[in-house]
DOMARDREN-366799 format. One line per field, with one value per residue (C-alpha): residue number from 1; residue in three letters; x, y, z. Coordinates in steps of 0.2 Angstrom, whole numbers, plus 5000, padded with zeros to 4 digits. Example, Ala and Ser with C-alpha at 12.3 -4.5 7.8 and 13.67 -1.06 7.14 Angstrom:
2
i (1|2) $
aa (ala|ser) $
c1 (5062|5068) $
c2 (4978|4995) $
c3 (5039|5036) $
***
This chain:
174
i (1|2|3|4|5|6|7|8|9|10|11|12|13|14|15|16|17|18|19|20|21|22|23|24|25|26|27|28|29|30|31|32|33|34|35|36|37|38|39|40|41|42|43|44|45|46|47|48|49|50|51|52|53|54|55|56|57|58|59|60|61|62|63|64|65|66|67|68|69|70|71|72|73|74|75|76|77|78|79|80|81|82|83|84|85|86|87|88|89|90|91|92|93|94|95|96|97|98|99|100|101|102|103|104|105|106|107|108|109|110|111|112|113|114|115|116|117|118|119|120|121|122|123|124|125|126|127|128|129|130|131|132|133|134|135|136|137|138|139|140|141|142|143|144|145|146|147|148|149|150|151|152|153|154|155|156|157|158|159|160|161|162|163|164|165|166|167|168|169|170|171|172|173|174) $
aa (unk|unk|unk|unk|unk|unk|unk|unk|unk|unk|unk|unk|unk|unk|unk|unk|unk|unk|unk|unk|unk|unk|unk|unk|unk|unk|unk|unk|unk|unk|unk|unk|unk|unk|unk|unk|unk|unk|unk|unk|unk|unk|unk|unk|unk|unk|unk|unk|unk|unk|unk|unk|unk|unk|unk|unk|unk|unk|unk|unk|unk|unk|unk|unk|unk|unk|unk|unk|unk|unk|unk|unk|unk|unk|unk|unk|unk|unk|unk|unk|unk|unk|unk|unk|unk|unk|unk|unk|unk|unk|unk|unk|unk|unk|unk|unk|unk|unk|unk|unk|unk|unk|unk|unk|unk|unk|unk|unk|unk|unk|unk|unk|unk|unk|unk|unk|unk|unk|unk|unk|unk|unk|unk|unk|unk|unk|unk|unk|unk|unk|unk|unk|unk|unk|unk|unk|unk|unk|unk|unk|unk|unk|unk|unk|unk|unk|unk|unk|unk|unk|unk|unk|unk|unk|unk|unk|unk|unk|unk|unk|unk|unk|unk|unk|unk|unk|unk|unk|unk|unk|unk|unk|unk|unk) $
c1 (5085|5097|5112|5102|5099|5120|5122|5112|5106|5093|5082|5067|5052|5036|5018|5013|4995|4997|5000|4987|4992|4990|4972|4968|4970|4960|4947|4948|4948|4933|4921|4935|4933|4914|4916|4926|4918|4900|4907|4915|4898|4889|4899|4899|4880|4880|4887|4876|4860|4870|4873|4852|4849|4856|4870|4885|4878|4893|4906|4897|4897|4916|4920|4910|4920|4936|4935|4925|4940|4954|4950|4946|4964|4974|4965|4957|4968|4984|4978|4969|4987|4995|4983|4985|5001|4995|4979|4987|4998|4981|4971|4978|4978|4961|4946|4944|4963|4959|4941|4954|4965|4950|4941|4959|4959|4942|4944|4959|4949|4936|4948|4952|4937|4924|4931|4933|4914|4910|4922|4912|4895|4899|4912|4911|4903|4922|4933|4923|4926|4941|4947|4935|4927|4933|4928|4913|4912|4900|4893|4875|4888|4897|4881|4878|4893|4893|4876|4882|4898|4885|4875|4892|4898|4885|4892|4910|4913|4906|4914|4930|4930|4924|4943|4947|4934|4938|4956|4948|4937|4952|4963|4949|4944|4961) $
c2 (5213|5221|5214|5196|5199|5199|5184|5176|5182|5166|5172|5178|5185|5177|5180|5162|5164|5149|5140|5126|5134|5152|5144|5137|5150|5162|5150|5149|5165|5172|5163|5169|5187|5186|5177|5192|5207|5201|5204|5222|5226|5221|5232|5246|5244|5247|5262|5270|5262|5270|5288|5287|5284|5296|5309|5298|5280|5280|5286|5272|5258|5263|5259|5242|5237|5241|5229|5217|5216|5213|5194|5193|5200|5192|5172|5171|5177|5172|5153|5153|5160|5147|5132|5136|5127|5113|5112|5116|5101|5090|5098|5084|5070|5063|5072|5067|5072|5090|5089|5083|5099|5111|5104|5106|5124|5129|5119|5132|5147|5142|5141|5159|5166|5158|5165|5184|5181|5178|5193|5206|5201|5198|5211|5222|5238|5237|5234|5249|5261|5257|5261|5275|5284|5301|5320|5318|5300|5296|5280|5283|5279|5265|5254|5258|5253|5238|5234|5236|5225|5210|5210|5209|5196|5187|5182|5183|5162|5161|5176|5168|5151|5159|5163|5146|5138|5149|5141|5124|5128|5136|5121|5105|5113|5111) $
c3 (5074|5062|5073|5071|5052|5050|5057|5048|5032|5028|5042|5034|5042|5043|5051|5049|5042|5032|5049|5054|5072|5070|5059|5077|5088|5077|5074|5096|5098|5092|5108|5120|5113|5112|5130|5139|5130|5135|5153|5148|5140|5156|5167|5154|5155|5173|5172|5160|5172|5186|5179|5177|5196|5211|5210|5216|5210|5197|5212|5221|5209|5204|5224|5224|5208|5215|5229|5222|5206|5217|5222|5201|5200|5214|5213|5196|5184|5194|5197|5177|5171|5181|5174|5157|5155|5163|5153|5135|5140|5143|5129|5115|5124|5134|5136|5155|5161|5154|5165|5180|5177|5174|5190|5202|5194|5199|5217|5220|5212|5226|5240|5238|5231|5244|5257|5247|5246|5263|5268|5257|5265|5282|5288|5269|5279|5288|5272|5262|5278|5282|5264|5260|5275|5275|5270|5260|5263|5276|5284|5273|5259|5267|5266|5251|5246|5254|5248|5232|5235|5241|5226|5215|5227|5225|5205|5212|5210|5192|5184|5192|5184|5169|5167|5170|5159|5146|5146|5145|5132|5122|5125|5121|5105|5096) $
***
């Protein structure tokens, strides 16, 4: 900055509040924000029910979410990052080519996601010991596991287009 600043000394710094943009994103923001952390509260509120059951229920609830996170990771936030251009482009013009985009997005969500699902329930008790089966680890902890995996799968499509929705909703409402 101070190389930048002796090039030219007109630049003057600015945080923009008076902006009708920077106005916009904040006024946005606020559903996103309460949209996400109502998810991070659900999950924090599964571990506090979990810590009340069994002794390793949090261990156990700790493994499910790992796996069950990664098609979240890999296909929803990768294909919702990759939309958003595409539906902030959309979001000033017509209503029904920014339903077009959202719906193409949530199609290719699906494409990936459908088959995660049908992964965890029909060959999860593999994945789970396959990745944790050792030591203490033994196959009265793999169903569990795996049981628990199902019942988060069983969510796995909506909480993934949430992601994508939310980047609709952020972009329609400007």
């Amino acid at each position: 900055m101070p190389f930048v600043f002796k090039l030219d000394r007109e630049i003057r710094l600015n945080l923009g509040r008076n902006e009708p943009a920077f106005k916009d994103a904040v006024r946005k923001a606020g559903p996103t924000i309460l949209g996400r952390g109502v998810v991070q509260l659900s999950g924090y509120l599964d571990l506090v029910l979990a810590s009340l059951l069994a002794v390793g229920a949090v261990s156990r609830l700790r493994y499910a979410q790992t796996l069950y996170l990664l098609p979240v990771s890999l296909f929803a936030m990768s294909v919702a990052a990759a939309a958003l251009p595409e539906l902030a482009r959309e979001g000033g013009g017509q209503l029904s080519a920014l339903l077009e985009r959202t719906v193409a997005a949530v199609r290719r969500v699906a494409f990936y996601v459908v088959p995660s699902f049908v992964a965890f329930v029909a060959i999860g008790d593999v994945l789970v010991a396959g990745l944790y089966q050792s030591g203490e680890f033994d196959a009265a902890d793999v169903q569990v596991v795996w049981f628990i995996l199902i019942a988060y799968s069983l969510g796995l499509l909506a909480s993934t287009t949430t992601r994508v929705y939310q980047s609709a909703f952020f972009c329609a409402t400007r």
